[in-house]
C-alpha positions as CSV (number, residue, x, y, z in Angstrom):
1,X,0.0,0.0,0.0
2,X,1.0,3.6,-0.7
3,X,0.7,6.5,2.0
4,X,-1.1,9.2,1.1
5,X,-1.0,12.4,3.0
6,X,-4.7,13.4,2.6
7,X,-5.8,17.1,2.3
8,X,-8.5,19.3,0.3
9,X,-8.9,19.4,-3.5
10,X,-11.5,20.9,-6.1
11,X,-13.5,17.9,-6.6
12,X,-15.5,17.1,-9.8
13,X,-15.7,18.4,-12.9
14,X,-17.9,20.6,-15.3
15,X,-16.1,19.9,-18.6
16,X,-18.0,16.5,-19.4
17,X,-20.7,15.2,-17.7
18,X,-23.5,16.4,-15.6
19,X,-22.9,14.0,-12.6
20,X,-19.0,15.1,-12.2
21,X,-20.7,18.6,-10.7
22,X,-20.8,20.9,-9.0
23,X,-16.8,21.6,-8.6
24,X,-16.2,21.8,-4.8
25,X,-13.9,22.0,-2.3
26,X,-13.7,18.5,-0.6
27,X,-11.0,17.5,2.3
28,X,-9.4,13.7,3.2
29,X,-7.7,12.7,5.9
30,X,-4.3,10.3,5.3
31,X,-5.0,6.9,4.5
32,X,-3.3,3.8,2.9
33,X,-4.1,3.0,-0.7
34,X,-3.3,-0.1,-3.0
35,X,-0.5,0.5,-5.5
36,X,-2.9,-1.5,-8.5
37,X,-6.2,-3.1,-7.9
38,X,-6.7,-6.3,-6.3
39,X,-5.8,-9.3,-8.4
40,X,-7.4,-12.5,-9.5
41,X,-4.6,-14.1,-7.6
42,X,-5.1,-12.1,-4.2
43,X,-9.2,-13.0,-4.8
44,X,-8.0,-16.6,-5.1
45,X,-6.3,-16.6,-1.8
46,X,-9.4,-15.0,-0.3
47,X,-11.7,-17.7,-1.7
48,X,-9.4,-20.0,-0.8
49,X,-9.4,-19.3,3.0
50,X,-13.0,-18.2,4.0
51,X,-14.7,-20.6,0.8
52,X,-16.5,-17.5,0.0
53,X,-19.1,-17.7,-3.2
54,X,-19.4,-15.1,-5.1
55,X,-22.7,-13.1,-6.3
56,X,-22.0,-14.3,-9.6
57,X,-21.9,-17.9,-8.5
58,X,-24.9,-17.7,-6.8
59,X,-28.3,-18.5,-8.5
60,X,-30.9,-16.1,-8.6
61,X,-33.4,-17.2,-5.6
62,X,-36.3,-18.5,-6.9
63,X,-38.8,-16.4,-4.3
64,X,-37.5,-13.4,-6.1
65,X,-37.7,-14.3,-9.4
66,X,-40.9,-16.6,-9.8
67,X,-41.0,-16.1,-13.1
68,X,-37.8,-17.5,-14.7
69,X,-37.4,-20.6,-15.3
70,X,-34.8,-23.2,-13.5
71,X,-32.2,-22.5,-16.4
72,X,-33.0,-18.9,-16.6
73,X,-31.7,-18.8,-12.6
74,X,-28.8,-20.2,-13.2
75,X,-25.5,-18.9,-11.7
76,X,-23.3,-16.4,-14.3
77,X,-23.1,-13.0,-14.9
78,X,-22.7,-10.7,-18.1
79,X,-20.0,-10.0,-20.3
80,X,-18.7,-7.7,-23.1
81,X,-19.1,-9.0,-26.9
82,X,-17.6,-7.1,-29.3
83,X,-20.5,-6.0,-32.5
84,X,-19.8,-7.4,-35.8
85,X,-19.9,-3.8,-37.3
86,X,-20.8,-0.3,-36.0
87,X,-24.2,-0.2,-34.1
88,X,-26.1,2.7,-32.7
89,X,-25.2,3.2,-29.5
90,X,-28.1,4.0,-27.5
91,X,-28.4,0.3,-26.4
92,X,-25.5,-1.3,-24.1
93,X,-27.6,-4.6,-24.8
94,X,-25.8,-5.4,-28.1
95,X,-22.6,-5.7,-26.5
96,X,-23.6,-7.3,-23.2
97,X,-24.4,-10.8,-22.9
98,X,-25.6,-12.5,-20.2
99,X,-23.1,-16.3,-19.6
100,X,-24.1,-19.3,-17.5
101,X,-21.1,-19.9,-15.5
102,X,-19.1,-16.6,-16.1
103,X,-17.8,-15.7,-12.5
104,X,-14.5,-14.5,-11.2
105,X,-12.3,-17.7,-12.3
106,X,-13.8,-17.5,-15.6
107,X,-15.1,-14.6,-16.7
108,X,-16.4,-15.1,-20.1
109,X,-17.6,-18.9,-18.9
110,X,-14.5,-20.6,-20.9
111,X,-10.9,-19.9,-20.1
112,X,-9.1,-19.2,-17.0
113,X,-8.5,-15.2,-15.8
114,X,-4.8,-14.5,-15.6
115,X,-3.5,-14.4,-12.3
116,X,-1.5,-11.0,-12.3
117,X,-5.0,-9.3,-13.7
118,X,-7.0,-7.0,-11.8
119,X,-9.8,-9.5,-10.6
120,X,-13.1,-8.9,-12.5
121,X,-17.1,-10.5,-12.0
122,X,-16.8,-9.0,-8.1
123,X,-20.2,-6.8,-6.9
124,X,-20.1,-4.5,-4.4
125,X,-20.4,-7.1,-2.2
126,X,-18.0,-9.4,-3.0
127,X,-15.4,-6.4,-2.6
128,X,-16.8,-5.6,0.7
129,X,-16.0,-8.9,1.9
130,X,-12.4,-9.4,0.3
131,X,-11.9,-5.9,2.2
132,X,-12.9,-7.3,5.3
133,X,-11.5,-10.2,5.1
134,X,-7.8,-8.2,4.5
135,X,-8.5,-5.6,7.4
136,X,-9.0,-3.3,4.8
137,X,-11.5,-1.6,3.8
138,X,-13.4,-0.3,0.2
139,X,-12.6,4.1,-0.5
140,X,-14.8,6.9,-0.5
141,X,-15.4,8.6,-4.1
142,X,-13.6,11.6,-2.5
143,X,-10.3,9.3,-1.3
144,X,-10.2,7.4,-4.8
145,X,-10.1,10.7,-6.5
146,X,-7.7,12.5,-4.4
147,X,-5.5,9.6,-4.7
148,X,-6.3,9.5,-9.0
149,X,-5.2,12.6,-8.9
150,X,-1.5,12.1,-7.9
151,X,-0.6,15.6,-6.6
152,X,-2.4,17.4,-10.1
153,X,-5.2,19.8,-9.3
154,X,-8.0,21.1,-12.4
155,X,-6.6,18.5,-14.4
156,X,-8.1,16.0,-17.5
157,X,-6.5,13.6,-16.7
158,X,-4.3,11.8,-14.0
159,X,-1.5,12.8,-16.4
160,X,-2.4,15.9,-17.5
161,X,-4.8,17.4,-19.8
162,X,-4.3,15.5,-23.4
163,X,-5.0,12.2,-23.3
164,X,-1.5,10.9,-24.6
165,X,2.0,12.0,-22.9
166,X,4.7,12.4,-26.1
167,X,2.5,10.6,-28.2
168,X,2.6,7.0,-25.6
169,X,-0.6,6.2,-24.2
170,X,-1.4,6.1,-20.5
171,X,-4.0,3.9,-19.5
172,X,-6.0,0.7,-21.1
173,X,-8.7,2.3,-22.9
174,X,-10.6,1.4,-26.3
175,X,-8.3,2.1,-29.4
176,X,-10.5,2.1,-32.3
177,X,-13.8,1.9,-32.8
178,X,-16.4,1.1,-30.1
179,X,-18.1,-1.3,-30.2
180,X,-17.2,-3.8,-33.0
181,X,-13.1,-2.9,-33.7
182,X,-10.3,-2.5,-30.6
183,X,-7.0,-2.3,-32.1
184,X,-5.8,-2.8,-28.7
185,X,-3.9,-0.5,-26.1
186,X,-0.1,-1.9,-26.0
187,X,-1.7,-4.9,-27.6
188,X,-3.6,-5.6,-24.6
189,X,-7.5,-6.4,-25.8
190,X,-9.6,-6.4,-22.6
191,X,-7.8,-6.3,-19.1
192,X,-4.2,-6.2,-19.0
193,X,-1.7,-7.1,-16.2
194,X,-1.5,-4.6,-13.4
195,X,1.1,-2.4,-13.3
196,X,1.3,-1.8,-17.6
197,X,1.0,1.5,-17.5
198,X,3.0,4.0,-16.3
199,X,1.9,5.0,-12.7
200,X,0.6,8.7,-11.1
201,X,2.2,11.0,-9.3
202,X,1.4,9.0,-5.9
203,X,3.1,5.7,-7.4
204,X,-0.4,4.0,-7.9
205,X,-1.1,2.3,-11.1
206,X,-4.3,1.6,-13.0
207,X,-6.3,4.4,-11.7
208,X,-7.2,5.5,-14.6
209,X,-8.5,2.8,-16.9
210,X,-8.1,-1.5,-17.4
211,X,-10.9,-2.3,-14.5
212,X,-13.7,0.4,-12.8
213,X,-13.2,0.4,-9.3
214,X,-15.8,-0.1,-6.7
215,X,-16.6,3.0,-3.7
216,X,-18.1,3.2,-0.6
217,X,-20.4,6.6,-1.9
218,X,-23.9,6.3,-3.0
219,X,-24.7,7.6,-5.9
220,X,-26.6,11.0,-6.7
221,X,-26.9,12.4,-10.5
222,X,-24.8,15.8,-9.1
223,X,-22.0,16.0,-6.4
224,X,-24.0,16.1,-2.8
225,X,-22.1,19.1,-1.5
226,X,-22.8,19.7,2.3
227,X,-23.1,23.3,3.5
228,X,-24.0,24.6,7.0
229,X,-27.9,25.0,6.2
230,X,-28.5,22.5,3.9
231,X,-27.6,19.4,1.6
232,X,-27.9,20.0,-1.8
233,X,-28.2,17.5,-4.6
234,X,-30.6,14.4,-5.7
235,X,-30.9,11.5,-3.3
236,X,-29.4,8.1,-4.1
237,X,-30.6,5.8,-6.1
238,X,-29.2,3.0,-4.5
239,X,-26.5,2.7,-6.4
240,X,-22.8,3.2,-5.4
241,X,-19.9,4.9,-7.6
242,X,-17.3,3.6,-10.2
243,X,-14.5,5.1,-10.9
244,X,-11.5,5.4,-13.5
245,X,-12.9,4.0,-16.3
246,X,-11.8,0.6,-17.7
247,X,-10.6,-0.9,-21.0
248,X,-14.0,-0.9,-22.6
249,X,-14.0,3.3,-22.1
250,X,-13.6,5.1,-25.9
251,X,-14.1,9.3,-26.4
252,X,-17.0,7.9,-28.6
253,X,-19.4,6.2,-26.1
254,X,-17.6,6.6,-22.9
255,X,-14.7,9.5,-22.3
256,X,-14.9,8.4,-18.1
257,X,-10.8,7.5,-18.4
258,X,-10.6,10.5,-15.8
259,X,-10.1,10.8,-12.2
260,X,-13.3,12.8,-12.0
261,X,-15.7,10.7,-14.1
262,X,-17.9,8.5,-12.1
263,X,-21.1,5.7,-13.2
264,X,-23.8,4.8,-11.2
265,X,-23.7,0.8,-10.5
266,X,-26.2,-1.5,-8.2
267,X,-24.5,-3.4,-5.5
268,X,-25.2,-6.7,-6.5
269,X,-23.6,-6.2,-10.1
270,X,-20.5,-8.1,-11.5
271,X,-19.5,-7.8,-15.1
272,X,-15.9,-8.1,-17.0
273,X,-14.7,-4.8,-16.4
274,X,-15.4,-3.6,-12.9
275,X,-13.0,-4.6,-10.0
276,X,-11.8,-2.9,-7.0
277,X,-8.7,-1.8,-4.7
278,X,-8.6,-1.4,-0.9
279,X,-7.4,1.4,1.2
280,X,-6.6,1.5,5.3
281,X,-7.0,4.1,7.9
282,X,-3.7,5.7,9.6
């Protein structure tokens, strides 16, 4: 883990999306951070001790779902499917698919994940209980920024503000055209080995791109920005808060490869490109 000294920053954004606003003034205390998100190997040694089951090995319980059939319950969870050609892309559906049997050990149902990859298929939950399980515990939205961040205030990106430094690329984004054509980013096509990327100014890799990254905060559609009289902003939805983007993010469809880009996500959701890191109090 990586000390970070904790202090206040302009939070948010108004460049992009709605949901990065209002810009404010937010404050973090030190805390300890992972240098790169938790692996499929670490996950392993989690399972491994405590014989946790994932929500994606889990079928759905048939007293919530009386109307699916047997099969239709069946333990798995969704995965990215690259188009044959360019679609519209109003609907995630034609690139999602739902896979009896995908889970964390095998994410697209078939081959093995590498162990030196960022551990993917994990909900809110399972994260929570890796966390716990490592005395650790998940960040806020306002720590994982902070620490995205590396030091740069008002900035695009964890790097600076174009997205490429001398022409080399910093993070595992899309390259090429989403959905249906990813020439690959350093010939890496989906998630690629932590650590490939150059890291921030804190020494943490990842931040920015490869897997989304589970938080702690609830989601609202702006900042919730306390002030001494009031609270303003819309309530949660229930959801929590991504960040950083992940392989699957292209200027097109989804420019979130920045610390200040968030997306909305229900608890008990697993899918091939959201994962998680842990931090510690000090």
């Amino acid at each position: 883990m990586r000390a970070i000294e904790g202090g206040t920053f302009l939070m948010g954004s108004e460049e992009f999306y709605a949901d990065e606003g209002p810009v404010h003034a937010t404050s973090v205390g030190p805390f300890l951070i992972e240098e790169h998100p938790v692996t499929t190997a670490q996950f392993a040694e989690f399972v491994a001790a405590t014989g946790y089951l994932t929500t994606a090995e889990r079928e759905l319980p048939a007293a919530d779902f009386p109307d699916l059939a047997a099969h239709e319950r069946a333990a798995g969870s969704l995965a990215f499917r690259a188009t044959d050609g360019p679609v519209a892309l109003h609907d995630w559906r034609q690139w999602w698919t739902w896979i009896t049997g995908a889970s964390w050990r095998r994410p697209f149902g078939t081959q093995e994940a590498p162990g030196d990859h960022p551990v993917v298929q994990v909900s809110f939950d399972d994260a929570s209980a890796y966390a716990a399980w490592a005395g650790a515990r998940l960040p806020t939205e306002a720590e994982w920024e902070f620490a995205a961040r590396g030091g740069f205030e008002s900035r695009r990106f964890a790097w600076g503000d174009e997205p490429r430094v001398d022409d080399e690329l910093m993070a595992n984004t899309w390259q090429g055209a989403f959905p249906y054509r990813n020439d690959g980013a350093n010939g890496w096509r989906g998630t690629s080995p932590v650590g490939s990327f150059a890291p921030n100014g804190f020494g943490l890799v990842d931040m920015i791109g490869n897997v989304w990254e589970w938080t702690t905060t609830p989601y609202t559609q702006r900042h919730t920005v306390e002030a001494p009289c009031c609270v303003v902003g819309d309530r949660s939805d229930g959801r929590r808060v991504l960040k950083g983007g992940s392989h699957l993010c292209a200027p097109e469809y989804c420019l979130r490869y920045r610390p200040a880009a968030r997306s909305p996500q229900s608890d008990d959701t697993s899918t091939t490109h959201i994962g998680f890191r842990c931090v510690r109090d000090v």
